[in-house]
C-alpha positions in Angstrom: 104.6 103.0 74.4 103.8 100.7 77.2 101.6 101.6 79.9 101.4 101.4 83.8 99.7 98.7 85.6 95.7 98.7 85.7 95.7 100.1 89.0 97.0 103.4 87.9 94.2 104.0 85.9 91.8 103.2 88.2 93.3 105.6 91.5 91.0 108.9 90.1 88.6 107.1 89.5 85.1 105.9 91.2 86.6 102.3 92.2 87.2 101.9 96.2 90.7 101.1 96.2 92.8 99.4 100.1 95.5 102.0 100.6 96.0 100.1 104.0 98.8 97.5 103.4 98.2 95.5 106.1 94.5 95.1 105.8 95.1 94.6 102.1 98.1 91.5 102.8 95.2 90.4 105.2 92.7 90.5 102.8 94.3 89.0 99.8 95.2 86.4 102.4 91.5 85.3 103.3 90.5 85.4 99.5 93.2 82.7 98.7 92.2 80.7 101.8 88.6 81.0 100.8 89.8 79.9 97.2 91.8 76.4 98.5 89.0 75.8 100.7 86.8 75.8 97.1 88.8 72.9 96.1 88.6 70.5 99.2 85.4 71.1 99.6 84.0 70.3 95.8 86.8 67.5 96.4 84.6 66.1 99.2 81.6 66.6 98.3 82.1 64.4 94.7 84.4 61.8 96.2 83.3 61.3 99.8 79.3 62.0 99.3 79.1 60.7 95.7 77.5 64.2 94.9 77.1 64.8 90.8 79.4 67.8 89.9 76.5 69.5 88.4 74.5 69.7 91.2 77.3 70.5 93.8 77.7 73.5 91.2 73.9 74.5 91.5 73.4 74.1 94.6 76.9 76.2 95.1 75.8 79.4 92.9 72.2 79.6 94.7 73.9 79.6 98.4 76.1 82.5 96.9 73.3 84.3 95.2 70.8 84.3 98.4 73.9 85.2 100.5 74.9 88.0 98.5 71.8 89.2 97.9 70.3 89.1 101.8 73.3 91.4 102.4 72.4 93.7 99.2 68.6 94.2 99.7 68.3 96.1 102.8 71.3 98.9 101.7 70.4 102.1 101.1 72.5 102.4 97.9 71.1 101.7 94.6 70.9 98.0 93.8 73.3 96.8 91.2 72.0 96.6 87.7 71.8 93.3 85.7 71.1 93.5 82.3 74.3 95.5 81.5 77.6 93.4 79.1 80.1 93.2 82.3 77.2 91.3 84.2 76.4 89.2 81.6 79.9 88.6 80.7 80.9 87.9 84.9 77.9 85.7 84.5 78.8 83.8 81.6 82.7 83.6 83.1 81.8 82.4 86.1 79.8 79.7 84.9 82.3 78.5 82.8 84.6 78.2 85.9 81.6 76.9 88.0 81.0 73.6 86.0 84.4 72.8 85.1 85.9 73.3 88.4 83.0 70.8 89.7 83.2 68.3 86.9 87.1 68.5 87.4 87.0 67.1 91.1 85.7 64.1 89.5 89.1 62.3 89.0 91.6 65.4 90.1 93.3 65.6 94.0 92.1 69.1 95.3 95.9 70.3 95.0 96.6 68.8 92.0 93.2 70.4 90.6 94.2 74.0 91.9 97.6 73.7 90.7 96.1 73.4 87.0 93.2 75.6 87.8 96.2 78.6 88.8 98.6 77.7 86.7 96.5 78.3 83.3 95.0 81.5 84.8 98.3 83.0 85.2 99.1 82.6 81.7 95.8 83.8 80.8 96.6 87.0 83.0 100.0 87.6 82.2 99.1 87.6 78.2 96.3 90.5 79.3 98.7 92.5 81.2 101.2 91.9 78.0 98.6 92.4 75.3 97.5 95.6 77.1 100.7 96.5 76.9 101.4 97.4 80.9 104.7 97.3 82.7 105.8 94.4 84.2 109.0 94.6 86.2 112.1 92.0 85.5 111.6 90.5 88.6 107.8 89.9 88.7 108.6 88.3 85.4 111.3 86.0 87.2 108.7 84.9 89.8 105.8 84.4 87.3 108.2 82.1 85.3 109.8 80.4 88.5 106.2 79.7 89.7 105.3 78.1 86.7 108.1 76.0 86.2 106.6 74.3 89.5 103.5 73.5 87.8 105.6 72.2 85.0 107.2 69.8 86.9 104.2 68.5 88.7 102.3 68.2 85.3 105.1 67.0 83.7 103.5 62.6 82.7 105.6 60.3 85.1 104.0 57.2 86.6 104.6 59.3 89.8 101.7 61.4 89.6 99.0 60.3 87.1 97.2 63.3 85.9 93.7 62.4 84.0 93.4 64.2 80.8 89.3 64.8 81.1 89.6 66.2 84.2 92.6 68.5 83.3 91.2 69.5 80.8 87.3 70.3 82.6 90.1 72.5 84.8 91.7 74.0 81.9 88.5 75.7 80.5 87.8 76.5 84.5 90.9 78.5 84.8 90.2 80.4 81.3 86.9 81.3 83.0 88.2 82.4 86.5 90.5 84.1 84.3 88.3 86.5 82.6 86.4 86.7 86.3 89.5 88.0 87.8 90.0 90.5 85.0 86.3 91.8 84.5 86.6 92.7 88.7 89.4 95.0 88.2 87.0 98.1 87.7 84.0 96.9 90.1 83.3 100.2 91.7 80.6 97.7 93.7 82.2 95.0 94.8 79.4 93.5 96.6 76.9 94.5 94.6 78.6 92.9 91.2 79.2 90.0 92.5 75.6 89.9 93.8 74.7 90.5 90.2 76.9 87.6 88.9 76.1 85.3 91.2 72.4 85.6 90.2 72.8 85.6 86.4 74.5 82.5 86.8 72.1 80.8 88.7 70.1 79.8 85.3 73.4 78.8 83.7 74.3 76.0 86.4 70.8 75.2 86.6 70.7 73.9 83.4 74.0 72.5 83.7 72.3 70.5 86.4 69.6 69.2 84.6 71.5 68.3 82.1 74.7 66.3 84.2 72.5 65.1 87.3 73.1 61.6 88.2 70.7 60.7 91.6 69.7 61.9 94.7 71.2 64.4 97.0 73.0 63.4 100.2 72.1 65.5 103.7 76.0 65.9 103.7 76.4 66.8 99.8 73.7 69.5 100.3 75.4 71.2 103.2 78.5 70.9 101.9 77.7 72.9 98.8 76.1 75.6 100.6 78.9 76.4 102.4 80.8 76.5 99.6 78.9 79.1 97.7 77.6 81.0 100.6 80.5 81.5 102.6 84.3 80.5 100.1 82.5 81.4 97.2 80.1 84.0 97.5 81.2 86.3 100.2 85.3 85.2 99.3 84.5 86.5 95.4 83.0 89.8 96.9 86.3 90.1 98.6 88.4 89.5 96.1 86.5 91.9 93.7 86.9 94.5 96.8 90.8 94.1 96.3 91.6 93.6 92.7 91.1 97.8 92.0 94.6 97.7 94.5 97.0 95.5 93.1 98.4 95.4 89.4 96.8 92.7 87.4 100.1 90.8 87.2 100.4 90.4 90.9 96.4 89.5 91.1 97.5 86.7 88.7 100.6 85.4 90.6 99.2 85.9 94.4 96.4 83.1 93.7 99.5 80.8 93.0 99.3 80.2 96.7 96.1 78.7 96.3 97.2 75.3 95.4 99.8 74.5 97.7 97.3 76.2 100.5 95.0 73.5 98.8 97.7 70.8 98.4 98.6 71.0 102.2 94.3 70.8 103.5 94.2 67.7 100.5 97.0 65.5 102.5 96.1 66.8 106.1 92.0 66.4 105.5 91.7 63.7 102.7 94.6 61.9 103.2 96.2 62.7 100.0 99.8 61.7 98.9 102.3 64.1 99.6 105.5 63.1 97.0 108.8 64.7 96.4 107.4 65.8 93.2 104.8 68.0 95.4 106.8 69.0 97.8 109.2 70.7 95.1 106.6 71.9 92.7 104.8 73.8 95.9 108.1 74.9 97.1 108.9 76.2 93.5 105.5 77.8 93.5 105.6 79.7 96.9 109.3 81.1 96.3 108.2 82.8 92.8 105.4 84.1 94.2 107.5 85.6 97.0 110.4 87.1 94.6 108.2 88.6 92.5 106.0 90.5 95.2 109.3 91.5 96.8 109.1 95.3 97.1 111.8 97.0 94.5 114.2 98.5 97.5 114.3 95.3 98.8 115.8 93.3 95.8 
């Protein structure tokens, strides 16, 4: 017998939940701003300031960890524990996501990059919801399929759009990890202080990456430019997210962060100068009106 959505499960439970809609809307909103702005700004710092993925990714999970952390130390609640599987598991994931996502931007357009980056962590999340065996409405279904069929087309080899295989594939393995990030958050009764906790578990992991992958000398620009990424889009945008994932089923989770890359796609051709095509301009539109059918609310259909 199938089951509800993970949000049922987690209502008598410990986990904060939003029962606000409108702060919640408002929320989910900044976290998926804070997620395009990821993209254009890993975008510019490897392109524009000639920055080596693996150090933009260091440098990006140390901003996040002090961040977090500065805000953690002076609470009076108990400070999150590390040594425990779901931190080292967030840890692992969001390393995973951390260096593929920056070794991606190496030859990817930030909206083409997000677009991959979205569109394989929707399948990943949609195969959880299914394999946990969890309701999922017809017309969330519909949405979810419309939505992808967007990121078909703009995948789909034309001489149009070029899409280089290493760095779609550097994405793929990203999305797998921001995957399993997104679904290890559903039960964060800390939001903060797990992401906190991830953030400095991961620290070692991208620090070796960058040891490993570094190619030079840091740029003033490059430098500041991955702080703000992980201190501000990363860091305190994750803790958000993980603050609103307990609300929403994990299907809608999945296709809300669809917007992403057409929120992405839009800063790419307004801030880098990126080419907008009719093969875009379809896939985004695509994109944006699953993502609306399927959040429509069931009285309204």
């Amino acid at each position: 017998m199938k089951g509800p959505d993970k949000t049922c499960s987690l209502r008598s439970s410990g986990v904060k939940r939003v029962d606000n809609r409108f702060l919640l809307f408002l929320f989910v909103a900044l976290t998926m701003t804070a997620f395009a702005a990821n993209s254009v700004l890993n975008r510019v710092a490897v392109t524009e300031f000639q920055m080596a993925p693996m150090d933009f990714a260091a440098i990006r999970v140390v901003a996040g960890a002090a961040v977090l952390w500065a805000l953690i130390l002076p609470r009076a609640a108990a400070q999150p524990v590390l040594w425990v599987p779901r931190r080292l598991a967030g840890a692992a994931m969001l390393a995973v996501y951390m260096i593929g996502f920056s070794w991606a931007y190496i030859s990817l357009d930030a909206g083409l990059g997000a677009l991959i980056l979205f569109g394989v962590l929707q399948v990943v999340v949609f195969g959880w919801a299914v394999w946990e065996g969890q309701t999922i409405p017809l017309m969330r279904w519909i949405g979810a399929l419309i939505a992808l069929l967007g990121l078909c087309i703009l995948l789909w080899p034309s001489g149009q759009t070029a899409v280089p295989l290493a760095g779609s594939l550097a994405m793929v393995a990203a999305g797998i990890g921001w995957a399993g990030y997104t679904l290890l958050g559903r039960a964060e009764a800390d939001a903060l202080g797990a992401t906190a906790g991830n953030f400095l578990l991961c620290v070692p992991l991208t620090g070796l990456a960058m040891l490993l992958g570094s190619s030079g000398p840091l740029s003033v620009a490059g430098v500041v430019t991955a702080i703000v990424a992980g201190a501000v889009t990363s860091g305190l945008g994750y803790a958000l997210w993980y603050r609103v994932l307990p609300s929403i089923p994990t299907t809608v989770a999945g296709i809300a962060q669809l917007s992403v890359p057409v929120i992405a796609l839009a800063a790419g051709v307004l801030l880098l100068a990126e080419p907008l095509t009719p093969r875009l301009l379809t896939a985004g539109a695509l994109v944006l009106g699953g993502i609306a059918l399927s959040l429509l609310p069931r009285h309204a259909r």
